[in-house]
Z-matrix of the N, CA and C atoms (Angstrom, degrees):
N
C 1 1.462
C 2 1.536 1 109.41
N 3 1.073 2 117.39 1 126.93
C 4 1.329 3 127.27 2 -165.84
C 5 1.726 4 95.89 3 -95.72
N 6 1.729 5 112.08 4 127.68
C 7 1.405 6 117.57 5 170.94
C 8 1.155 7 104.26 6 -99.17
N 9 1.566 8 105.66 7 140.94
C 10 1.720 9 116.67 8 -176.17
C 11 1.501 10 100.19 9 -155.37
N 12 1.959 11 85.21 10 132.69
C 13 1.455 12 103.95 11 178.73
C 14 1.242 13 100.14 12 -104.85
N 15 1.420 14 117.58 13 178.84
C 16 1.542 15 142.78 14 169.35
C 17 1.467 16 133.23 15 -125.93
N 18 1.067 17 124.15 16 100.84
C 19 1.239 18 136.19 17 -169.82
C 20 1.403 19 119.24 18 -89.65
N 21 1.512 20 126.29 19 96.16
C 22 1.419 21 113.51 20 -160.36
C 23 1.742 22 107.81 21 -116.35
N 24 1.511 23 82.19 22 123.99
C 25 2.625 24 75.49 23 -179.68
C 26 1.546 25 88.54 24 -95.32
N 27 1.422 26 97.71 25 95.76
C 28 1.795 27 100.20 26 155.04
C 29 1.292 28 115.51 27 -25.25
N 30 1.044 29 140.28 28 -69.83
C 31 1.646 30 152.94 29 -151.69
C 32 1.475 31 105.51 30 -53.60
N 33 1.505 32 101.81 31 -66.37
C 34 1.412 33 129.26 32 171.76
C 35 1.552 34 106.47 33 -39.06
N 36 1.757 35 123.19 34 -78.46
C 37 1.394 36 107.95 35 176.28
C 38 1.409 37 116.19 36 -88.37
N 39 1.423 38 131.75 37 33.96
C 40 1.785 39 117.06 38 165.19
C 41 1.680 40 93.18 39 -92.57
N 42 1.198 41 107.62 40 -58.91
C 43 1.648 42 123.32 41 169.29
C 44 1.603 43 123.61 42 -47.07
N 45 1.191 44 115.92 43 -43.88
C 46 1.743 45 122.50 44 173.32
C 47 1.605 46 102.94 45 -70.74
N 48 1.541 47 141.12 46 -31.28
C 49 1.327 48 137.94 47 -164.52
C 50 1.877 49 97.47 48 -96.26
N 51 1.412 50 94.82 49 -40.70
C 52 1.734 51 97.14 50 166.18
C 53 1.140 52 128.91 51 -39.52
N 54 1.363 53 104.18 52 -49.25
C 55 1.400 54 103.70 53 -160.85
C 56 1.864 55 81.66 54 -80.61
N 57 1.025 56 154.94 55 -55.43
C 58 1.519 57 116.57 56 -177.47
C 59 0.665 58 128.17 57 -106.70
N 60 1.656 59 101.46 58 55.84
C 61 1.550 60 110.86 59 143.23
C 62 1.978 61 125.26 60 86.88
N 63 1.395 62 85.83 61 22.93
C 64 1.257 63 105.48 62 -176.21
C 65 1.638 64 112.15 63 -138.32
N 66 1.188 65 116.63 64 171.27
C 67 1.817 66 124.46 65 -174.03
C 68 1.477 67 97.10 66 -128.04
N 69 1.292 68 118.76 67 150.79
C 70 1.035 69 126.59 68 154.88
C 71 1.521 70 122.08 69 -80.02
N 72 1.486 71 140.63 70 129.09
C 73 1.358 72 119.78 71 147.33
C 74 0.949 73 132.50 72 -90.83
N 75 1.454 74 141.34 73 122.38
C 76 1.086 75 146.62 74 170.94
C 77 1.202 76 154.46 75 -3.24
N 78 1.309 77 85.40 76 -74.41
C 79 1.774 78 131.44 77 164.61
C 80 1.544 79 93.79 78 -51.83
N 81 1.521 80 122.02 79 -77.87
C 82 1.193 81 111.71 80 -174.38
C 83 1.511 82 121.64 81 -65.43
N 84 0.824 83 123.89 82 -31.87
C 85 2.170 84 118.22 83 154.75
C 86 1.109 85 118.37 84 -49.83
N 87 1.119 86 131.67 85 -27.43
C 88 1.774 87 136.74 86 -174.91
C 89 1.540 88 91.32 87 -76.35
N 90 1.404 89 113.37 88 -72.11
C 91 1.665 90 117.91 89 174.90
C 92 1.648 91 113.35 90 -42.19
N 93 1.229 92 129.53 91 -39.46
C 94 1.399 93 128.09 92 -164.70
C 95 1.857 94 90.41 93 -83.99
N 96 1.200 95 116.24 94 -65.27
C 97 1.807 96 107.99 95 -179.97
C 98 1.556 97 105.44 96 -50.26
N 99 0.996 98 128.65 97 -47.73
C 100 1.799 99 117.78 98 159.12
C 101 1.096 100 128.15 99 -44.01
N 102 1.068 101 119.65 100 -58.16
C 103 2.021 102 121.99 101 174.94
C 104 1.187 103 117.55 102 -88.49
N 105 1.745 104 134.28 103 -11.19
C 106 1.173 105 119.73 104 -178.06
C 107 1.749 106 93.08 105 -108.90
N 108 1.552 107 126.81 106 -35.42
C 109 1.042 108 113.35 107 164.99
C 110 1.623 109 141.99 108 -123.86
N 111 1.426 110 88.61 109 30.28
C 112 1.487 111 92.97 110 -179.82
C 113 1.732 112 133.38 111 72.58
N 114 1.832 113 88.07 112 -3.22
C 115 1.326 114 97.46 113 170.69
C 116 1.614 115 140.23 114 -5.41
N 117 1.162 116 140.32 115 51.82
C 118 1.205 117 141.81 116 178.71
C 119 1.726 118 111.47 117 -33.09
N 120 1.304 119 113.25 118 -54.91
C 121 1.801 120 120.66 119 167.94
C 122 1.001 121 106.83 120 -141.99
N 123 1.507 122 104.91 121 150.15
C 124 1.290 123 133.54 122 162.48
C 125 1.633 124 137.85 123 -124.90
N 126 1.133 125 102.36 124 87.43
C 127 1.742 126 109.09 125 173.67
C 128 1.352 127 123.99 126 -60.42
N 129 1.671 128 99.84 127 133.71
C 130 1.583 129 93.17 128 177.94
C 131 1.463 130 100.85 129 -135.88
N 132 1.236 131 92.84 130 126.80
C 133 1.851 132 113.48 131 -177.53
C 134 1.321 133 124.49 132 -86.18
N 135 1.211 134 107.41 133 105.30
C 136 1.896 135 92.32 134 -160.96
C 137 2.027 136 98.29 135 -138.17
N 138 0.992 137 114.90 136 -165.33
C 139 1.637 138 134.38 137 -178.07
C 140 1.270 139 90.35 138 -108.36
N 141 1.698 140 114.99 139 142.23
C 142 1.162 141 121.14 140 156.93
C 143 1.564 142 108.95 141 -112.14
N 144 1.287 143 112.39 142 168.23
C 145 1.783 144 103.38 143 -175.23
C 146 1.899 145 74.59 144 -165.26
N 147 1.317 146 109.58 145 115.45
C 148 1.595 147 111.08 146 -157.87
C 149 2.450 148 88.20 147 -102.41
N 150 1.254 149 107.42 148 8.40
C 151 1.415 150 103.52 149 157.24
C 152 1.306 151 102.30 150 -102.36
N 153 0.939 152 150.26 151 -2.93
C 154 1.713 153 146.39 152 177.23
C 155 1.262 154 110.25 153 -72.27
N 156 1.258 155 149.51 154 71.16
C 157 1.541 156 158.98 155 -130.48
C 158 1.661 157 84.37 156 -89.70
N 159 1.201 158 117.14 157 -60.44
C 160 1.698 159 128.41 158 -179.94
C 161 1.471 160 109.33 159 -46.83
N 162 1.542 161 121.44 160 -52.54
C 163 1.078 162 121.97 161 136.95
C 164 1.466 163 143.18 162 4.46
N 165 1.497 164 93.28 163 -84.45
C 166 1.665 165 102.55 164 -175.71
C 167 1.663 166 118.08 165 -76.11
N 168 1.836 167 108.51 166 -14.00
C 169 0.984 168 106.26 167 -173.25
C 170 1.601 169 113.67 168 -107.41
N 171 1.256 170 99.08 169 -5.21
C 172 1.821 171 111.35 170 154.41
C 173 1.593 172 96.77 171 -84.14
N 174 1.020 173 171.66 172 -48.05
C 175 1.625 174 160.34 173 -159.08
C 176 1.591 175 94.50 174 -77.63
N 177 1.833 176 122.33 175 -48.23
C 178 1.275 177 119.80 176 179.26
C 179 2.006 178 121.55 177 -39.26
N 180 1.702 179 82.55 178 -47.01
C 181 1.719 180 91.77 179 175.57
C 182 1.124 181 135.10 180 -86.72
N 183 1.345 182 116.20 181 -4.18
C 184 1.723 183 144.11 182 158.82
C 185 1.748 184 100.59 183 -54.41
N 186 1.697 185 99.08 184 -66.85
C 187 1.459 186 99.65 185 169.43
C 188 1.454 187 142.68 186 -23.38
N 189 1.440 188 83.48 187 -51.31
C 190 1.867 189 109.43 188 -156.55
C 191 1.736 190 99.53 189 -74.88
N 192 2.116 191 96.86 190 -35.57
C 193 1.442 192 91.06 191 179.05
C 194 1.312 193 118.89 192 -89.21
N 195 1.218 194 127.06 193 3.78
C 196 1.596 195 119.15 194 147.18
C 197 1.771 196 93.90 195 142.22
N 198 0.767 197 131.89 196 -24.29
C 199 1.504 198 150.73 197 144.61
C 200 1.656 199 114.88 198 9.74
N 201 1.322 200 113.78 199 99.01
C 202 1.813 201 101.36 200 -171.66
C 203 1.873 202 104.21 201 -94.12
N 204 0.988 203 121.91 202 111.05
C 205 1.617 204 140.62 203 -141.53
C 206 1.786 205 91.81 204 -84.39
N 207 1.285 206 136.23 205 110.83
C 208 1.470 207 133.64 206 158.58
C 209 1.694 208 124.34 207 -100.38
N 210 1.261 209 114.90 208 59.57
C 211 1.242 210 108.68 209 -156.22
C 212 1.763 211 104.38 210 -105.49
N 213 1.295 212 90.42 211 148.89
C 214 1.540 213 114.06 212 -173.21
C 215 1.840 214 102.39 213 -110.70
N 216 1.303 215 94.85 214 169.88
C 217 1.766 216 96.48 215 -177.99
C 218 1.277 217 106.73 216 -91.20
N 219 1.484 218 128.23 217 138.74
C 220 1.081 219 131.83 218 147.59
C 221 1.648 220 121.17 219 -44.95
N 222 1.113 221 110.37 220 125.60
C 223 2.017 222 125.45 221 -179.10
C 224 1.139 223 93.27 222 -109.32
N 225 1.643 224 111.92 223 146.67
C 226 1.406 225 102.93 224 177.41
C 227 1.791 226 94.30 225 -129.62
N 228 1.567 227 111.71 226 140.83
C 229 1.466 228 130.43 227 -156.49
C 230 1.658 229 101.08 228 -111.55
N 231 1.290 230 124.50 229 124.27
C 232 1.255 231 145.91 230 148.89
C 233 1.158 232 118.36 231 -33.76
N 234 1.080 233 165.41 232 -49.43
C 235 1.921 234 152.59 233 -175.40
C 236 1.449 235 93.61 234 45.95
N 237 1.761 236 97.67 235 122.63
C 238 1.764 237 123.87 236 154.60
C 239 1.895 238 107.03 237 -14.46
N 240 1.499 239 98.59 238 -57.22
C 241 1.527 240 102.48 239 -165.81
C 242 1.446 241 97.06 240 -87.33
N 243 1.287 242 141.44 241 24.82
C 244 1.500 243 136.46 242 172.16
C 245 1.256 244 114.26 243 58.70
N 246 1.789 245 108.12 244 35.07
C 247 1.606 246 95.67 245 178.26
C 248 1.777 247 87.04 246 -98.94
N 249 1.324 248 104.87 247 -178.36
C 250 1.823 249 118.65 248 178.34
C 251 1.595 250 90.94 249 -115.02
N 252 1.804 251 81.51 250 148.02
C 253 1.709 252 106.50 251 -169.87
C 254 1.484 253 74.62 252 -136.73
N 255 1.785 254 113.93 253 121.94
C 256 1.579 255 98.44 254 133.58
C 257 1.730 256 125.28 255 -138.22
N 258 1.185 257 83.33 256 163.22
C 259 1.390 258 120.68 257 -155.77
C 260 1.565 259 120.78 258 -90.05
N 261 1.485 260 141.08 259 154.82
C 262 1.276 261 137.02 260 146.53
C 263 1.299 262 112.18 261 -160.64
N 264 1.327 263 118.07 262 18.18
C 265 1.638 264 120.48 263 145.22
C 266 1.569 265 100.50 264 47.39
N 267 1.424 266 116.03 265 92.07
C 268 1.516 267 95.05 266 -172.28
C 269 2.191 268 100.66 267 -103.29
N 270 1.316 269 95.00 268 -0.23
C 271 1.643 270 102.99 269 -151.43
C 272 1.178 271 98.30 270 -64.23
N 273 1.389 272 139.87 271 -5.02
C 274 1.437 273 116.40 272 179.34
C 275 1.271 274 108.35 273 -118.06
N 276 1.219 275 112.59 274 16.63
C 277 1.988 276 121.06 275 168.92
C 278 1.508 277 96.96 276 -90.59
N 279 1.500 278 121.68 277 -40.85
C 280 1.636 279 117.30 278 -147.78
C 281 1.985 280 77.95 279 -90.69
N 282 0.824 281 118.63 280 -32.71
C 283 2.002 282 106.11 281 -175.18
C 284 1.606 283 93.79 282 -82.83
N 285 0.995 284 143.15 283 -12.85
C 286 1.574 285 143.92 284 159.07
C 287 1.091 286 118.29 285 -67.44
N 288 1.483 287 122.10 286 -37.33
C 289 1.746 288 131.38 287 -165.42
C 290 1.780 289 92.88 288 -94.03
N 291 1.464 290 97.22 289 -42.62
C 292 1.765 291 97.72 290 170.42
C 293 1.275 292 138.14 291 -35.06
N 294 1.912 293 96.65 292 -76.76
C 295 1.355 294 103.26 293 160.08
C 296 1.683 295 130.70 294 -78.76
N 297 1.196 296 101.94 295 -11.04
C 298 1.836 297 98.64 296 154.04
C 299 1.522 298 104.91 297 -38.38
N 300 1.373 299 105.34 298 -68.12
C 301 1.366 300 105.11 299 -150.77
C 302 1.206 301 120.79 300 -127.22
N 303 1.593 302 103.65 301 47.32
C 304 1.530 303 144.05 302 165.25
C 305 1.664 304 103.67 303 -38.31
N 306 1.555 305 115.78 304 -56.28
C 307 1.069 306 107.73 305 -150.15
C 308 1.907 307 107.99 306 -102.57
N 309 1.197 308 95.37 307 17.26
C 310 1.718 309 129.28 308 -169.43
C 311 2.097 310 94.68 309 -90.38
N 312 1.270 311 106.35 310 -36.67
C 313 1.620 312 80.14 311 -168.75
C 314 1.845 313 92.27 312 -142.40
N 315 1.031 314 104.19 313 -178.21
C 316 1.747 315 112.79 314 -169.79
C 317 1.632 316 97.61 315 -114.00
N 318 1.290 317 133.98 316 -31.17
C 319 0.870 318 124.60 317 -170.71
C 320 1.729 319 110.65 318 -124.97
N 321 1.331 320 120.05 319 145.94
C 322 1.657 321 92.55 320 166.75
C 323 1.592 322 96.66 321 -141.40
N 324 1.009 323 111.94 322 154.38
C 325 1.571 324 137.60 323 -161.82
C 326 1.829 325 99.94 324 -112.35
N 327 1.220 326 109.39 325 99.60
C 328 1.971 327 118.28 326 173.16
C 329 1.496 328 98.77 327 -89.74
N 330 1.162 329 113.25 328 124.65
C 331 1.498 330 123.44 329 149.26
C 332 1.300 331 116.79 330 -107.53
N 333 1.491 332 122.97 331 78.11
C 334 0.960 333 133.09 332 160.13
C 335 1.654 334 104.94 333 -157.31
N 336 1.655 335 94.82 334 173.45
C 337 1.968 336 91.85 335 -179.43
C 338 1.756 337 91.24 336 -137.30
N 339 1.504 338 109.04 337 56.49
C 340 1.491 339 115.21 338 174.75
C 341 1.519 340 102.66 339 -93.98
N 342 1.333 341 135.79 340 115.20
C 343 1.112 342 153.07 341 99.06
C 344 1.599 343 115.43 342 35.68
N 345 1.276 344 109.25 343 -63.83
C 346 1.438 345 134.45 344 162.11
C 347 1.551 346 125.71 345 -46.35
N 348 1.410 347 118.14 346 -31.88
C 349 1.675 348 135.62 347 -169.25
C 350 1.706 349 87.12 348 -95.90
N 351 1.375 350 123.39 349 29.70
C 352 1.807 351 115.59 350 -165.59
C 353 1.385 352 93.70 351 -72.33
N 354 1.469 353 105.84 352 -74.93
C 355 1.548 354 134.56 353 172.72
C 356 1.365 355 115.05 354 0.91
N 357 1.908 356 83.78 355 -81.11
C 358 1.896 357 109.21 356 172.84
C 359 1.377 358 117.34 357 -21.12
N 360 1.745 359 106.46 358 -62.29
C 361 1.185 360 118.70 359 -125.60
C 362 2.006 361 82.82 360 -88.03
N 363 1.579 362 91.32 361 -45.65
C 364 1.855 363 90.03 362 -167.97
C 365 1.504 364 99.53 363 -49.32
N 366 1.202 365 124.08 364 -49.15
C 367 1.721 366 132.90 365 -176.38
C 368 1.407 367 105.11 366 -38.65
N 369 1.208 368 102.71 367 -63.16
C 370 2.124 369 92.60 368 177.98
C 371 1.210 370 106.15 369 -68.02
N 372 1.433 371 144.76 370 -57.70
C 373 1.234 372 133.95 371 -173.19
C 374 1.891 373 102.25 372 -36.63
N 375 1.303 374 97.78 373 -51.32
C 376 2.143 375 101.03 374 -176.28
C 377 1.762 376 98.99 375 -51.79
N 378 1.232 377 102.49 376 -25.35
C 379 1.550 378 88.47 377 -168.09
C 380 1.973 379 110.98 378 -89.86
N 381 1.242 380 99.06 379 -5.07
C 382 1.312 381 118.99 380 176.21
C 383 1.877 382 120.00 381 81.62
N 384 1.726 383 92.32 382 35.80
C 385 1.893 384 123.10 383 170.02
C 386 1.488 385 106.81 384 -64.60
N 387 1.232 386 125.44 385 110.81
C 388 1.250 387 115.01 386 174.00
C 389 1.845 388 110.89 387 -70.20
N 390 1.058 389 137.34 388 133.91
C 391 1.283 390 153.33 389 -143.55
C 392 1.411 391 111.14 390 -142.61
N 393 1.406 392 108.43 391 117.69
C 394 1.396 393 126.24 392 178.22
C 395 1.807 394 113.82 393 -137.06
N 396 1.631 395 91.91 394 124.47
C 397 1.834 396 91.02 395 -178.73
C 398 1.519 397 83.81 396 -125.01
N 399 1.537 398 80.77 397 137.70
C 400 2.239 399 104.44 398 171.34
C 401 1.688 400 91.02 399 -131.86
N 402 1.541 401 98.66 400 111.63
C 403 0.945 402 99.16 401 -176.81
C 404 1.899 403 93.53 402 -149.37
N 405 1.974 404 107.89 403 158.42
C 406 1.358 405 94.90 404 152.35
C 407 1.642 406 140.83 405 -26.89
N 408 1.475 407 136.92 406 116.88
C 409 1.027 408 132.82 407 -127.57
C 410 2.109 409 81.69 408 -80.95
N 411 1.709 410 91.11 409 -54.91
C 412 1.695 411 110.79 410 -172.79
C 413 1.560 412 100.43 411 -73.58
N 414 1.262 413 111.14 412 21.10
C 415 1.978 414 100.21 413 -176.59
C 416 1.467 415 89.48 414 -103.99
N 417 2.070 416 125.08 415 -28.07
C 418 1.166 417 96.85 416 -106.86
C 419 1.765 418 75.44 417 -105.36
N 420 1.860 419 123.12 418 160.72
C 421 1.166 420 110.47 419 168.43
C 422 1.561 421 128.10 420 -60.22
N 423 1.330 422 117.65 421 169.80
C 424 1.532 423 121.04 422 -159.35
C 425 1.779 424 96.51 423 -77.09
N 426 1.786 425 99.66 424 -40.43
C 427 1.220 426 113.09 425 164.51
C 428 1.460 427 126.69 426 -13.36
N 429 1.155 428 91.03 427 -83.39
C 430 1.666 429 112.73 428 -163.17
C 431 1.461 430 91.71 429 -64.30
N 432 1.051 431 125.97 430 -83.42
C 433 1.816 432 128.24 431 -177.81
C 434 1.568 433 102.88 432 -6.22
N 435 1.471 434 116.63 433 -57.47
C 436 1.451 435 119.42 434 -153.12
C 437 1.503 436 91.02 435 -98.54
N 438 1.612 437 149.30 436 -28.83
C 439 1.264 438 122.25 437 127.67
C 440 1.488 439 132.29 438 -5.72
N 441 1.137 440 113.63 439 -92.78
C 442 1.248 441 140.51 440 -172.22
C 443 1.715 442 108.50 441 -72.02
N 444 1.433 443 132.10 442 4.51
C 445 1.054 444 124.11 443 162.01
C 446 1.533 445 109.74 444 37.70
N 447 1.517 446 114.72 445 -136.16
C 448 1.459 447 124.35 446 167.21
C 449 1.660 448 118.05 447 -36.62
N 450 1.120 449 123.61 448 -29.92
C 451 1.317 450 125.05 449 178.28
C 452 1.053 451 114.18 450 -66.99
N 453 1.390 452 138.98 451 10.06
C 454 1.545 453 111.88 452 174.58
C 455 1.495 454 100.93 453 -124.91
N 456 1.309 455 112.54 454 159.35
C 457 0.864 456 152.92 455 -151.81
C 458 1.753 457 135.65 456 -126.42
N 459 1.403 458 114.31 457 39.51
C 460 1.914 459 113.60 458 168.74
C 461 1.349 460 106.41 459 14.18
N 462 0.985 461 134.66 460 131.97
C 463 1.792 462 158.30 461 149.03
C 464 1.899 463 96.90 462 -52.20
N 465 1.119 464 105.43 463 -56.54
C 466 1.890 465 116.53 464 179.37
C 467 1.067 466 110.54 465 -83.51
N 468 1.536 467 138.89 466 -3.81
C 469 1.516 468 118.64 467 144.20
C 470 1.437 469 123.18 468 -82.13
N 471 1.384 470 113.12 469 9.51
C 472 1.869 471 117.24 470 -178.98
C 473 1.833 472 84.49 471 -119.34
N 474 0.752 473 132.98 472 -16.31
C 475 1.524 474 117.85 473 -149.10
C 476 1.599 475 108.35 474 -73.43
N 477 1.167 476 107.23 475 8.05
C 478 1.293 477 109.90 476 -179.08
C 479 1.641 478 104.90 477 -107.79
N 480 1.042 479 127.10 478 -11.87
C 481 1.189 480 138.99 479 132.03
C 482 1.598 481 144.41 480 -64.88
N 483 0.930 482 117.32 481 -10.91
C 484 1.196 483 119.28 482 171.64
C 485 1.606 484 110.56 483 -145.26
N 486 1.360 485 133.08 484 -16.67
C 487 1.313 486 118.92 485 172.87
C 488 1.621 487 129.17 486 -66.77
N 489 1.575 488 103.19 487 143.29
C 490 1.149 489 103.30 488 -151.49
C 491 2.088 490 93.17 489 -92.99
N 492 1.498 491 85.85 490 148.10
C 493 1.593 492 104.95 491 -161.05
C 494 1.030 493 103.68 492 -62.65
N 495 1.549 494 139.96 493 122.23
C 496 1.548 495 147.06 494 159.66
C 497 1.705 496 113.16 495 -30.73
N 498 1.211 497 119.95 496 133.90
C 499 1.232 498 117.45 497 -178.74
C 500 1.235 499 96.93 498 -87.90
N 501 1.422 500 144.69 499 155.38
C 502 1.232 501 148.92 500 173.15
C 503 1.397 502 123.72 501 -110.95
């Protein structure tokens, strides 16, 4: 029986499904990494901003659906032209929670298309980690794709599975 975790960069897929124009639901991703892969855990890496009431009560229901919560604080960044950027950098918690617990699962599942997870990702493959990224297809680096060969995975070939239904 093959153990498989899930490693999810909020940022990466709220923003990668955005841009075309679609949402993810949750609820139904928690169920799809359960039945399509047996998901044992699932981390989700996100910004916290503890005045975001909408916020705390979307992370509350992440919880409830089985969701193991890694959240960092939102910082908020100055720009030359005085606009605000903010920030919570989650990439060096989710390669921390990774190799923590490297030797915890056989397979691990990236939802993200960061460029940055290159390193990570070749390192488990050396260790012989089976490796899967579902990520924006046009988000995701050229890198990782040609890493991960067969392992990756379009955001819009699942989205019919997990996107959350337009209210009308």
């Amino acid at each position: 029986m093959v153990k498989t975790y899930a490693f999810i960069d909020a940022s990466n897929i709220i923003y990668g499904t955005r841009d075309e124009g679609w949402k993810v639901d949750f609820k139904k991703l928690f169920k799809y990494l359960k039945e399509r892969y047996m998901c044992k855990k699932m981390f989700y890496f996100a910004g916290l901003d503890k005045n975001n009431k909408k916020q705390l009560k979307f992370y509350k229901k992440l919880e409830e659906f089985g969701f193991e919560l890694v959240l960092k604080p939102v910082k908020i960044y100055t720009q030359p032209d005085g606009s605000k950027v903010r920030k919570a950098n989650c990439d060096v918690d989710l390669t921390f929670y990774t190799m923590r617990d490297k030797d915890k699962f056989d397979k691990g599942i990236f939802m993200t298309g960061d460029g940055d997870f290159f390193i990570m990702l070749d390192y488990l493959m050396k260790q012989k980690k089976q490796v899967l990224v579902i990520a924006n297809g046009k988000r995701t680096a050229r890198e990782l794709k040609q890493l991960t060969k067969g392992g990756f995975t379009d955001l819009e070939l699942i989205r019919r599975f997990v996107a959350l239904k337009q209210k009308k």
